[in-house]
PQR file with spaces between the fields and no chain letter, atoms N, CA, C, O and H, PARSE charges and radii, in Angstrom:
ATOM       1  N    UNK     1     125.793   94.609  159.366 -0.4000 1.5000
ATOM       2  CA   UNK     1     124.434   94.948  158.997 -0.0000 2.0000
ATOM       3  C    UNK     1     123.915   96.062  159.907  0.5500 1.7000
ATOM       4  O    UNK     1     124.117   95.742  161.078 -0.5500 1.4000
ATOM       5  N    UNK     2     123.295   97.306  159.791 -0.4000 1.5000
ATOM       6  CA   UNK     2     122.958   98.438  160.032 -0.0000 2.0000
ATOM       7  C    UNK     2     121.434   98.050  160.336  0.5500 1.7000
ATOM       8  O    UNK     2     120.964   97.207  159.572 -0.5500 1.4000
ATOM       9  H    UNK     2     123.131   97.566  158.839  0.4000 1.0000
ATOM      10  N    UNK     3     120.652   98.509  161.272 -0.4000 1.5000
ATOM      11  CA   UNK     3     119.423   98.356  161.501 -0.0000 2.0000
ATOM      12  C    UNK     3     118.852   99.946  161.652  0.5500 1.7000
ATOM      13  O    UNK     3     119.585  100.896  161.928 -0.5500 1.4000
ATOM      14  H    UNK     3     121.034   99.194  161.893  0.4000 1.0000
ATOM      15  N    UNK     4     117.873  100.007  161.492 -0.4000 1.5000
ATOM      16  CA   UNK     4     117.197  101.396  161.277 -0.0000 2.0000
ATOM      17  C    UNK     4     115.989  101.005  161.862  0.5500 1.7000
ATOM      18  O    UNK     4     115.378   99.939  161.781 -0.5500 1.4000
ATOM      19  H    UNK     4     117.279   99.235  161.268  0.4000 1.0000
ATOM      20  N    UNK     5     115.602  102.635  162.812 -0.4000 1.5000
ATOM      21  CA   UNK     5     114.594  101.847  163.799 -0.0000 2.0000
ATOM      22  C    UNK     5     113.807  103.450  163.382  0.5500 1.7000
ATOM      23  O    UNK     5     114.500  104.442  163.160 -0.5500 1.4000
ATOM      24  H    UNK     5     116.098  103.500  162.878  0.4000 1.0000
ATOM      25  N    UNK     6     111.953  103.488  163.317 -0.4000 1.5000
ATOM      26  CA   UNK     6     111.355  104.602  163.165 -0.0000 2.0000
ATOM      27  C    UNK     6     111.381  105.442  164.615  0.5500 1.7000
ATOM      28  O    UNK     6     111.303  105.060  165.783 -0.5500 1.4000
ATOM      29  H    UNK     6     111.390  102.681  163.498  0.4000 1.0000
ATOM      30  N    UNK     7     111.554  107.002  163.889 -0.4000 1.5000
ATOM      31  CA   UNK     7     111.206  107.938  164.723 -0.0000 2.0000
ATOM      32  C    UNK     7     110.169  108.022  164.863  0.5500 1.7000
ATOM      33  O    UNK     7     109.656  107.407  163.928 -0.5500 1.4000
ATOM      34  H    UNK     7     111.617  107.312  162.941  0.4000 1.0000
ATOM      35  N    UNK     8     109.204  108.543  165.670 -0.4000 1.5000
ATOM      36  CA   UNK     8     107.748  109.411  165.555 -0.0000 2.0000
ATOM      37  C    UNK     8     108.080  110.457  166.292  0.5500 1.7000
ATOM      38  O    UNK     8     108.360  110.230  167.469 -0.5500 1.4000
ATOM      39  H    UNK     8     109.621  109.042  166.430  0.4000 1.0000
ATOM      40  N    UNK     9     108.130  111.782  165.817 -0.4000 1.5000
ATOM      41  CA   UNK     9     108.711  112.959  166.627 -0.0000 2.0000
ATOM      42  C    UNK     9     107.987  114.017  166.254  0.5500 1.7000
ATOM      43  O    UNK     9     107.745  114.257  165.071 -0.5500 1.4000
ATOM      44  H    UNK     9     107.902  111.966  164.861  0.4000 1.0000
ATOM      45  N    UNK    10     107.649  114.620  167.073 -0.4000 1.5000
ATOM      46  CA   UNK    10     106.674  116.833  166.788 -0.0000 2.0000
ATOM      47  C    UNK    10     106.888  117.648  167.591  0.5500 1.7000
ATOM      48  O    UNK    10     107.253  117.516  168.760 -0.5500 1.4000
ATOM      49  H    UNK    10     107.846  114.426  168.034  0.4000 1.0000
ATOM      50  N    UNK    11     106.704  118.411  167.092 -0.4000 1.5000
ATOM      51  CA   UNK    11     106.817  119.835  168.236 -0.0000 2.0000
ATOM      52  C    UNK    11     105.872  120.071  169.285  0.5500 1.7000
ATOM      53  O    UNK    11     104.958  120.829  168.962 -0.5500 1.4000
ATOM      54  H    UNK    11     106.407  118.519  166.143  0.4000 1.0000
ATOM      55  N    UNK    12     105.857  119.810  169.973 -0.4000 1.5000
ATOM      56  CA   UNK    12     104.917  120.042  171.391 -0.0000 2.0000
ATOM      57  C    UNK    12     105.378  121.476  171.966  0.5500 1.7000
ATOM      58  O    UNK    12     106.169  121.436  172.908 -0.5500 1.4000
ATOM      59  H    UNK    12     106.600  119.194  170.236  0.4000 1.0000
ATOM      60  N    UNK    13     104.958  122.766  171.487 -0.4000 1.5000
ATOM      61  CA   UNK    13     104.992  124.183  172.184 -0.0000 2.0000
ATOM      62  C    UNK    13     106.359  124.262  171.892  0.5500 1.7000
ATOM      63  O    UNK    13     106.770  124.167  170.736 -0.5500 1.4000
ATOM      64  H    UNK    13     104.315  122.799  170.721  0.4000 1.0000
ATOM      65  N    UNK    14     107.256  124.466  173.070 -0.4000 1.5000
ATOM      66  CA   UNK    14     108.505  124.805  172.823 -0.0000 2.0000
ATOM      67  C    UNK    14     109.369  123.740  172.551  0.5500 1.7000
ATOM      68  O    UNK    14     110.424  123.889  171.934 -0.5500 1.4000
ATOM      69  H    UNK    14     106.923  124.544  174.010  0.4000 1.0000
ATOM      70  N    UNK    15     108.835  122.317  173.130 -0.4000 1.5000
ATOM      71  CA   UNK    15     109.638  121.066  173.275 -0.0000 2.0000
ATOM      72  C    UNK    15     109.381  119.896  172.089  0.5500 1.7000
ATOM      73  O    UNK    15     108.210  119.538  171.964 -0.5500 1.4000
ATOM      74  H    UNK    15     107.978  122.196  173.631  0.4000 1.0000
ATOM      75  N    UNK    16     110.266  119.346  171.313 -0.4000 1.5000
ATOM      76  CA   UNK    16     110.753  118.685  170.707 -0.0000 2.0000
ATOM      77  C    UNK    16     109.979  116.842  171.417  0.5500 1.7000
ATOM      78  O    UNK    16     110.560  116.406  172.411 -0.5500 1.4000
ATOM      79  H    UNK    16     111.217  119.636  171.414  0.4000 1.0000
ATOM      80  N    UNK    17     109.160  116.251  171.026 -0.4000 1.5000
ATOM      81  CA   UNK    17     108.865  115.140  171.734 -0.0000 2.0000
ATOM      82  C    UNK    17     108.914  113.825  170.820  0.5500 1.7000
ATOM      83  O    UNK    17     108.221  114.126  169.848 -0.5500 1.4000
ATOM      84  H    UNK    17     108.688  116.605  170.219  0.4000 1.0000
ATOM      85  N    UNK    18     109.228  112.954  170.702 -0.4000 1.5000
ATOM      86  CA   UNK    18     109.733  111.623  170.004 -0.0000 2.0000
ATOM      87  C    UNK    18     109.683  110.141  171.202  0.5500 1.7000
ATOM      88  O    UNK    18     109.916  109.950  172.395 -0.5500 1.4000
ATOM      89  H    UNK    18     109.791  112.710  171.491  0.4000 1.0000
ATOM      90  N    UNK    19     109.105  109.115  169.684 -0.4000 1.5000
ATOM      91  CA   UNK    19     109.629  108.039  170.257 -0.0000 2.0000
ATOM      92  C    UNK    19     109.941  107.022  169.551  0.5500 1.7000
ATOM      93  O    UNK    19     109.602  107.210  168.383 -0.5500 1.4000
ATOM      94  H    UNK    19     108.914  109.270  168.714  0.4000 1.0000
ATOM      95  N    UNK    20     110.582  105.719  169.767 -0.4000 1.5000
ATOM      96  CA   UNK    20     111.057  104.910  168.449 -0.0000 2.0000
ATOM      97  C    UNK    20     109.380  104.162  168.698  0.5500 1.7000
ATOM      98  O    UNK    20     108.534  104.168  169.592 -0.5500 1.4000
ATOM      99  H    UNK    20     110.858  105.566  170.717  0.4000 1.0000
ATOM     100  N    UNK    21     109.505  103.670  167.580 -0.4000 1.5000
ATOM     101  CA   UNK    21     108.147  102.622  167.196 -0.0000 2.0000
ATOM     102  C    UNK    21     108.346  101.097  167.643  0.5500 1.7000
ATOM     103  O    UNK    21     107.461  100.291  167.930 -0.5500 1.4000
ATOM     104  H    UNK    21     110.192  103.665  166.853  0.4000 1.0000
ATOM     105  N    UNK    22     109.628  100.919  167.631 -0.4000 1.5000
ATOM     106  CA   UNK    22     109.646   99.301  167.330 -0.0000 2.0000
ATOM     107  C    UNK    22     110.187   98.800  168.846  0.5500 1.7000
ATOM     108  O    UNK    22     110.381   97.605  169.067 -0.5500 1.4000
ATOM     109  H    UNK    22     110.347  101.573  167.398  0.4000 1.0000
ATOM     110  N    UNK    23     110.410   99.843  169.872 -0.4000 1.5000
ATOM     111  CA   UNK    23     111.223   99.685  171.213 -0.0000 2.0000
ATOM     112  C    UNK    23     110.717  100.368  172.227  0.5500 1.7000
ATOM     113  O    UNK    23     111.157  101.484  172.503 -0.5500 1.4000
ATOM     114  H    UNK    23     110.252  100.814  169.692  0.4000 1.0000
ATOM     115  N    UNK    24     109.389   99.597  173.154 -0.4000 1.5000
ATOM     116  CA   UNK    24     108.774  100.263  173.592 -0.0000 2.0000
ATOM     117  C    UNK    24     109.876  101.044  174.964  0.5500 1.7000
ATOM     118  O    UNK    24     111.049  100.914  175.316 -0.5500 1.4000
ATOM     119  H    UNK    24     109.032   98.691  172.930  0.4000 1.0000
ATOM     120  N    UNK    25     108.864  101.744  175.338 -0.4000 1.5000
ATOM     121  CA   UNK    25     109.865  102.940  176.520 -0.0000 2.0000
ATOM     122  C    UNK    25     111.119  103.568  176.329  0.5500 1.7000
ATOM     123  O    UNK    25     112.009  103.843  177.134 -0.5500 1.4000
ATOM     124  H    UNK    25     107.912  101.850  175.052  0.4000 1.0000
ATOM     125  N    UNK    26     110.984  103.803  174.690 -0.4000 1.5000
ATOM     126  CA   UNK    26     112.508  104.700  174.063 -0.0000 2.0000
ATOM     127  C    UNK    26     111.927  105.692  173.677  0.5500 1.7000
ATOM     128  O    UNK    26     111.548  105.578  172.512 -0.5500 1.4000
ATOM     129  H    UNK    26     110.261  103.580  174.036  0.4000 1.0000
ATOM     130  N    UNK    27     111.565  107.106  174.385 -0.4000 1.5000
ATOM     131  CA   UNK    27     111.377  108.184  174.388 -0.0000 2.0000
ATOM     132  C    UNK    27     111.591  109.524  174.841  0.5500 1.7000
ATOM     133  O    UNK    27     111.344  109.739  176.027 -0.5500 1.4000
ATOM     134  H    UNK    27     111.873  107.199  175.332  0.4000 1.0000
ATOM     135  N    UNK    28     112.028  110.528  174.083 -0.4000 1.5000
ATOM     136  CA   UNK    28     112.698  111.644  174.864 -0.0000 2.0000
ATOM     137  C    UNK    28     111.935  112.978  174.766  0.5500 1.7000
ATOM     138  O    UNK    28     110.791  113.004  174.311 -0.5500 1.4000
ATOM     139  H    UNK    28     112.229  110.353  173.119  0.4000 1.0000
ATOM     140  N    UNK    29     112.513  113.986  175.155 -0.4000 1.5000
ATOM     141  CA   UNK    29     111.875  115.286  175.110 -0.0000 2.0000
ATOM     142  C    UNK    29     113.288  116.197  175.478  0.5500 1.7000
ATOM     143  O    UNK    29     114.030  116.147  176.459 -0.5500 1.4000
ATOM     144  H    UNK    29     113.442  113.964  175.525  0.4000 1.0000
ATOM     145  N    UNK    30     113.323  117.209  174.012 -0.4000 1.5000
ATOM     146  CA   UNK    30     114.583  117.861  173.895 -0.0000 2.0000
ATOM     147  C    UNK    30     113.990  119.394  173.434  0.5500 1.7000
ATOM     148  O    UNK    30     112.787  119.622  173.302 -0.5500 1.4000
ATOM     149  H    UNK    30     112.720  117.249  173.215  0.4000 1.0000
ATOM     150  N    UNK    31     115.127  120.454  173.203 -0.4000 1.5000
ATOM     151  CA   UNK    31     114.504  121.767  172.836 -0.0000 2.0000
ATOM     152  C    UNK    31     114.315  121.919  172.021  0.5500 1.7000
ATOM     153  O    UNK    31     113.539  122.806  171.665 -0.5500 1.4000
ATOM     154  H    UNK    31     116.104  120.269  173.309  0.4000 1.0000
ATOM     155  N    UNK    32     115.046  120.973  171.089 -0.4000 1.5000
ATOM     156  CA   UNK    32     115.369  121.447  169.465 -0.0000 2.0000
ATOM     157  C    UNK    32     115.594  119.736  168.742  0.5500 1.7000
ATOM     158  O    UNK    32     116.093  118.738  169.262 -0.5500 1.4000
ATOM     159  H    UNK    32     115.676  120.252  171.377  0.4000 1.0000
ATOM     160  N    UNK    33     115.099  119.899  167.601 -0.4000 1.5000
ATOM     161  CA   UNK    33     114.804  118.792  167.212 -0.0000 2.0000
ATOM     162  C    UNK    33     116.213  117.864  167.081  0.5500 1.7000
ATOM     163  O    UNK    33     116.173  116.755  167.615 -0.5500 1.4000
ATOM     164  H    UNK    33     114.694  120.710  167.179  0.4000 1.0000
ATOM     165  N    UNK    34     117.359  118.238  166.448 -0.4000 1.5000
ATOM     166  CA   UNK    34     118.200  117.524  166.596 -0.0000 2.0000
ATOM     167  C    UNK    34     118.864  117.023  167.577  0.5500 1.7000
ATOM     168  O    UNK    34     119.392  115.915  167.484 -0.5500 1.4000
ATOM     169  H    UNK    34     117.391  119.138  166.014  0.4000 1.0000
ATOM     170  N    UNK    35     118.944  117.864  168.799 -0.4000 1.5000
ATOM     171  CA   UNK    35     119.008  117.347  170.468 -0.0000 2.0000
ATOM     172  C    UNK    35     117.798  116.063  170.179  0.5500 1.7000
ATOM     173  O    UNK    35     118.124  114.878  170.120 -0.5500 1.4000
ATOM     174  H    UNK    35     118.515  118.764  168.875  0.4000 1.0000
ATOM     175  N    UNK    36     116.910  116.367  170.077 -0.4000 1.5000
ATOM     176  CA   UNK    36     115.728  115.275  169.987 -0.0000 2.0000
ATOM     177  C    UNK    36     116.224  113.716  169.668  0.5500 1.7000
ATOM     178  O    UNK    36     116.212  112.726  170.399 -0.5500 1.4000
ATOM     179  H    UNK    36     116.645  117.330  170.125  0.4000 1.0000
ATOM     180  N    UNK    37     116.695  113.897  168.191 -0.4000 1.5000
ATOM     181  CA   UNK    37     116.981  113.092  167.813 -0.0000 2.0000
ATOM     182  C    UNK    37     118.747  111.832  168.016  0.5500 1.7000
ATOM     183  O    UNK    37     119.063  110.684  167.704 -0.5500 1.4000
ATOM     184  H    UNK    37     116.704  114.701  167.596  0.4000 1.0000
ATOM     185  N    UNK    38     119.383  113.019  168.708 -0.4000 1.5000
ATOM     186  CA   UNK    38     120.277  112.551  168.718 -0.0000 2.0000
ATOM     187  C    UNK    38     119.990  111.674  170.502  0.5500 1.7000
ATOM     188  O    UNK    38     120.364  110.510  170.647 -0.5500 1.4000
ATOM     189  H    UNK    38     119.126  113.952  168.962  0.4000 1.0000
ATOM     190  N    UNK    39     119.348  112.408  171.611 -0.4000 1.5000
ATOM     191  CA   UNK    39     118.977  111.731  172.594 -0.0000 2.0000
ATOM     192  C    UNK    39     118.094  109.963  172.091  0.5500 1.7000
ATOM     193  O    UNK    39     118.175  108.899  172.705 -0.5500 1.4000
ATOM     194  H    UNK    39     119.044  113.353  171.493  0.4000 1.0000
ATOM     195  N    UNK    40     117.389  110.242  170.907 -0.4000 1.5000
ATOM     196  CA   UNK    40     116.267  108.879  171.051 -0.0000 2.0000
ATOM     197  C    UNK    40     117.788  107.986  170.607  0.5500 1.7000
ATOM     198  O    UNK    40     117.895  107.005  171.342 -0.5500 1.4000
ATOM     199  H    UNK    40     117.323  111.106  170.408  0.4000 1.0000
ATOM     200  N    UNK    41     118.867  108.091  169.677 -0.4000 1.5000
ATOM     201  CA   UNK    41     119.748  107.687  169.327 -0.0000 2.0000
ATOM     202  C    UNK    41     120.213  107.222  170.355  0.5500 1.7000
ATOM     203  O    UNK    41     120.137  106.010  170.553 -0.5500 1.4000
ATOM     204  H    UNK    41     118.781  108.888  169.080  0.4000 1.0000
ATOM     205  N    UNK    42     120.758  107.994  171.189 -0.4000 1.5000
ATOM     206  CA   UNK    42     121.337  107.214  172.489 -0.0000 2.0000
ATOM     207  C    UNK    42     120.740  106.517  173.366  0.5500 1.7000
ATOM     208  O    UNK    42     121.297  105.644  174.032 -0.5500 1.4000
ATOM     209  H    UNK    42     120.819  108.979  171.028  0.4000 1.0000
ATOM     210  N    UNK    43     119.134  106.947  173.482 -0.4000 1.5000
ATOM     211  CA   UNK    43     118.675  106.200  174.541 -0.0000 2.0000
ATOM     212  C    UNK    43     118.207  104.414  173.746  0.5500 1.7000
ATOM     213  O    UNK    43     118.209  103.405  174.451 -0.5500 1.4000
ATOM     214  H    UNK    43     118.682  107.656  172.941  0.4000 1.0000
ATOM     215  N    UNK    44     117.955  104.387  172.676 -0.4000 1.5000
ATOM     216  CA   UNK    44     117.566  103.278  171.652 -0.0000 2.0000
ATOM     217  C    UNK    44     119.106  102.281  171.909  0.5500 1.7000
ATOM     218  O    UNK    44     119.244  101.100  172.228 -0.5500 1.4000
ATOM     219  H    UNK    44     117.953  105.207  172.103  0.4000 1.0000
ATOM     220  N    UNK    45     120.150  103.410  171.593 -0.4000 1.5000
ATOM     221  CA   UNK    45     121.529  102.389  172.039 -0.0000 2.0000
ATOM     222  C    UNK    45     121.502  101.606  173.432  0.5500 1.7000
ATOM     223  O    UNK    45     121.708  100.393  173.472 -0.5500 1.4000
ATOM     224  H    UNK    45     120.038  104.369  171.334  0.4000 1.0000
ATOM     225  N    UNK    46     121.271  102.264  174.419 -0.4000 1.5000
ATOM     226  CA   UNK    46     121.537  101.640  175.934 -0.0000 2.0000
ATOM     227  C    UNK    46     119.805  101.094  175.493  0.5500 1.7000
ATOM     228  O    UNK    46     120.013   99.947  175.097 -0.5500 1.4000
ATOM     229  H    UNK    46     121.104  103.249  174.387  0.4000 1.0000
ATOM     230  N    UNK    47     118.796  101.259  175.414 -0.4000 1.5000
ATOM     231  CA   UNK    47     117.690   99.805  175.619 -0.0000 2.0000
ATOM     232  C    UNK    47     117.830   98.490  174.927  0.5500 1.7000
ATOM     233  O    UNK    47     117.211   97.450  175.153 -0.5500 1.4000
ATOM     234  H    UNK    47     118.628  102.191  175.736  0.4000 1.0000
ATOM     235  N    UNK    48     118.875   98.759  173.932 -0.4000 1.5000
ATOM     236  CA   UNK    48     118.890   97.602  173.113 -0.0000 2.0000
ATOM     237  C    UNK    48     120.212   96.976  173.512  0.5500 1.7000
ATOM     238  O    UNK    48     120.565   95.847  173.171 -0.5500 1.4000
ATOM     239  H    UNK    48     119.378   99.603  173.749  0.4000 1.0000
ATOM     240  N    UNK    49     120.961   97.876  174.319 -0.4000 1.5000
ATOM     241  CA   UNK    49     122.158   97.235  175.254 -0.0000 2.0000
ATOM     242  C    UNK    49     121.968   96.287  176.406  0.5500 1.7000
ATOM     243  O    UNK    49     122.543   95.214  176.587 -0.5500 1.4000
ATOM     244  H    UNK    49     120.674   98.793  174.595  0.4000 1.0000
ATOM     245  N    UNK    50     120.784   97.052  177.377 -0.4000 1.5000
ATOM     246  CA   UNK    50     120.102   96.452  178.309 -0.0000 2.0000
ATOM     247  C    UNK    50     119.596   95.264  177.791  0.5500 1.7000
ATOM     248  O    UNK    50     120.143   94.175  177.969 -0.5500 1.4000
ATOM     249  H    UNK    50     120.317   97.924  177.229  0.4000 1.0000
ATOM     250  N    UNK    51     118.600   95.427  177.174 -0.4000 1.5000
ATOM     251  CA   UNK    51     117.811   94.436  176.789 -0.0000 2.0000
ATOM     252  C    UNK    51     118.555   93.121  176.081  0.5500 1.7000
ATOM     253  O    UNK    51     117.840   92.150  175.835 -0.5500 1.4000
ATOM     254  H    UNK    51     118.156   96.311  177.029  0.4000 1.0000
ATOM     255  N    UNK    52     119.673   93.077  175.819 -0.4000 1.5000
ATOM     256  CA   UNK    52     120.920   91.726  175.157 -0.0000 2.0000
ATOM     257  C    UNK    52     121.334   91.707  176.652  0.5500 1.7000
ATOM     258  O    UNK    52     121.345   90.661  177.301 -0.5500 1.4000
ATOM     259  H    UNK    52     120.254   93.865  176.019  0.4000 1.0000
ATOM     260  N    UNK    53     121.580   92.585  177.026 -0.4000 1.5000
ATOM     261  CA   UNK    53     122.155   91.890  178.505 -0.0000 2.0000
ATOM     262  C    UNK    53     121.435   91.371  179.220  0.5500 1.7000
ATOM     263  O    UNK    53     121.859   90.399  179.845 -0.5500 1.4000
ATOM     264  H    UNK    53     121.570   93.434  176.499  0.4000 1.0000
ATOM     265  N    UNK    54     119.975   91.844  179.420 -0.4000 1.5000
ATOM     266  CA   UNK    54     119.150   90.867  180.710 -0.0000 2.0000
ATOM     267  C    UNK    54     118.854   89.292  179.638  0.5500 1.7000
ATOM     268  O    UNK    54     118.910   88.155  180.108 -0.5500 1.4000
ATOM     269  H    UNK    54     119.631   92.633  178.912  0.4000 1.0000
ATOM     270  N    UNK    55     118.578   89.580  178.306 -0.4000 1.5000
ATOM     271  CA   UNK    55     118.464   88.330  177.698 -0.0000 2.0000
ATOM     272  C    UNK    55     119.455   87.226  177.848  0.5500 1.7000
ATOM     273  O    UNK    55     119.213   86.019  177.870 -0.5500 1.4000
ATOM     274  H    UNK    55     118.532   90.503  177.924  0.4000 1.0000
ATOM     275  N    UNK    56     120.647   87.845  177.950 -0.4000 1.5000
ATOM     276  CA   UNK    56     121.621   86.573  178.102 -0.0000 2.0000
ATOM     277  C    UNK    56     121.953   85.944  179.510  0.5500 1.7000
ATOM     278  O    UNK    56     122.598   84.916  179.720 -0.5500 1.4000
ATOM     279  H    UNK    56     120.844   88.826  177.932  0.4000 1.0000
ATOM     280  N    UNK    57     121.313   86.870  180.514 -0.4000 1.5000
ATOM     281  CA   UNK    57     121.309   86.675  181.642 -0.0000 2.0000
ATOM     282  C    UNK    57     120.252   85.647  182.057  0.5500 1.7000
ATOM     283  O    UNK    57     120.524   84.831  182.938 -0.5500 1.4000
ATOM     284  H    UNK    57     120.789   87.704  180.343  0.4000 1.0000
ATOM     285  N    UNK    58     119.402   85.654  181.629 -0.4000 1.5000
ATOM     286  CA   UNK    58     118.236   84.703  181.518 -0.0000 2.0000
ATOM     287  C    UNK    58     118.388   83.636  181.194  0.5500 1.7000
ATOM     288  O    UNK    58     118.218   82.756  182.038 -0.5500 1.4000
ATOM     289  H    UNK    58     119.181   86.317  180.914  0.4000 1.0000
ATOM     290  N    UNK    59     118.832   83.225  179.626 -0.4000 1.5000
ATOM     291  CA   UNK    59     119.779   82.785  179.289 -0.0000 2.0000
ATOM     292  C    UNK    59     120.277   81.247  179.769  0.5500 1.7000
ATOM     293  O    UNK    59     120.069   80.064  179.501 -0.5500 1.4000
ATOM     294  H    UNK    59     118.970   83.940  178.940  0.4000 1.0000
ATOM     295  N    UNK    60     121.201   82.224  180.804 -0.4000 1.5000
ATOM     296  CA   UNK    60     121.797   81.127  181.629 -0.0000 2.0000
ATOM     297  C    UNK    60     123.362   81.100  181.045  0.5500 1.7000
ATOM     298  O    UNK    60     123.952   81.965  180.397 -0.5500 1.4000
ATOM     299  H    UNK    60     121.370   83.185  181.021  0.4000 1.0000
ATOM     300  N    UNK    61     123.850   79.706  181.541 -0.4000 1.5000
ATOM     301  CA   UNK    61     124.919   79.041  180.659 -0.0000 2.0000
ATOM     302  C    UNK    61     124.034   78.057  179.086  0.5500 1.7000
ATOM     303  O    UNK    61     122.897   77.624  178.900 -0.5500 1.4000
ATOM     304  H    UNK    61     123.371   79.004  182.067  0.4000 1.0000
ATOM     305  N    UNK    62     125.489   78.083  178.153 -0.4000 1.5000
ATOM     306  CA   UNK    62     124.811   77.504  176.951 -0.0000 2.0000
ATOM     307  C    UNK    62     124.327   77.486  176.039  0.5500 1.7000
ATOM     308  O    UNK    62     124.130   76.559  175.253 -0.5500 1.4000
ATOM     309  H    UNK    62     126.413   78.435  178.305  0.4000 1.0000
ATOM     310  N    UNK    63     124.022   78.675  176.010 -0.4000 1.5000
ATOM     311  CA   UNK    63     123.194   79.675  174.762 -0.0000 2.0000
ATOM     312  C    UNK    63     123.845   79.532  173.790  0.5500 1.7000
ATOM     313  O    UNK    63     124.990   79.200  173.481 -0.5500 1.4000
ATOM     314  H    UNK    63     124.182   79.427  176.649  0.4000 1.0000
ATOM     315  N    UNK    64     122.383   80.022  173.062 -0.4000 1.5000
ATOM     316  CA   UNK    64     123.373   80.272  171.650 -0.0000 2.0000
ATOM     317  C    UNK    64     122.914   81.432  170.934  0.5500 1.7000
ATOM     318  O    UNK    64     121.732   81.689  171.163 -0.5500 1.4000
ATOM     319  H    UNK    64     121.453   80.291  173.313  0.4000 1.0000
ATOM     320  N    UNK    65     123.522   82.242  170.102 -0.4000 1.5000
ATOM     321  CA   UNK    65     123.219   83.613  169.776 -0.0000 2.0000
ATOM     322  C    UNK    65     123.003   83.293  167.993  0.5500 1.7000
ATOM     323  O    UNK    65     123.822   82.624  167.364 -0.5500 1.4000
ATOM     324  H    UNK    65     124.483   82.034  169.916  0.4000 1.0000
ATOM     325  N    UNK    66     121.625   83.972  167.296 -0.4000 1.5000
ATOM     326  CA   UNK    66     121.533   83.853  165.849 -0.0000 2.0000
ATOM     327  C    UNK    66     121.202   84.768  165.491  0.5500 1.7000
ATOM     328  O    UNK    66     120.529   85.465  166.251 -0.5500 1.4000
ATOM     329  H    UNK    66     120.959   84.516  167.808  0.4000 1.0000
ATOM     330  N    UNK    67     121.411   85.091  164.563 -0.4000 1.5000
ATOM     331  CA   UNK    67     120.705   86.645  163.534 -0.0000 2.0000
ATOM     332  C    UNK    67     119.450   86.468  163.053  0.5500 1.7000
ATOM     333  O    UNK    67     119.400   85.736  162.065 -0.5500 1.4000
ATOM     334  H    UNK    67     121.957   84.525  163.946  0.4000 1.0000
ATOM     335  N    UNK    68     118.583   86.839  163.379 -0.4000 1.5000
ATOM     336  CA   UNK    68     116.982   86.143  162.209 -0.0000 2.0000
ATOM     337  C    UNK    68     116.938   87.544  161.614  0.5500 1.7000
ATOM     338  O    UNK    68     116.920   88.584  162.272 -0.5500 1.4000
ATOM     339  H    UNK    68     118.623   87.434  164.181  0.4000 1.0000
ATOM     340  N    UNK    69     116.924   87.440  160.273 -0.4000 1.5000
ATOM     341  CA   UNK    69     116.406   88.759  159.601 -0.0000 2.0000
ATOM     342  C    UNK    69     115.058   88.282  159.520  0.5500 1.7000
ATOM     343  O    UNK    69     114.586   87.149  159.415 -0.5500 1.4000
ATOM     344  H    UNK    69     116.939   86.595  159.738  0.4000 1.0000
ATOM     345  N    UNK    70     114.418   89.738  159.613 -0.4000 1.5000
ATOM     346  CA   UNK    70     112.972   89.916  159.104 -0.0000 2.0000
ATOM     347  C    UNK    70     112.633   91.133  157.659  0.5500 1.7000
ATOM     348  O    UNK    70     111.487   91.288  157.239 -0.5500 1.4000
ATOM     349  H    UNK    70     114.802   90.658  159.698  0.4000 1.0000
């Protein structure tokens, strides 16, 4: 299953500025819009990497992992 997360992205003067909607503190600033976009891409990958890792760390032993669609 593929998840799709919103851009919000504009041109600010010379710089390219974006951020995802649904993941707070995933935001970049690039020259050109597809640099733009391909940075929020990567940085959205490692917060949502981080963020499963401190969760399971928390966690503990025992867990258990589920899918909830919304």
């Amino acid at each position: 299953m593929r998840t799709s997360y919103t851009a919000v992205i504009k041109q600010d003067g010379p710089w390219w500025i974006g951020w995802v909607e649904e993941v707070p503190g995933v935001n970049c600033q690039e020259a050109s819009r597809e640099e733009l976009l391909e940075s929020l891409r990567i940085t959205l990958a490692e917060a949502i990497d981080m963020n499963r890792e401190e969760a399971r760390r928390a966690a503990g032993k025992g867990y258990e992992e589920l899918s909830i669609p919304i």
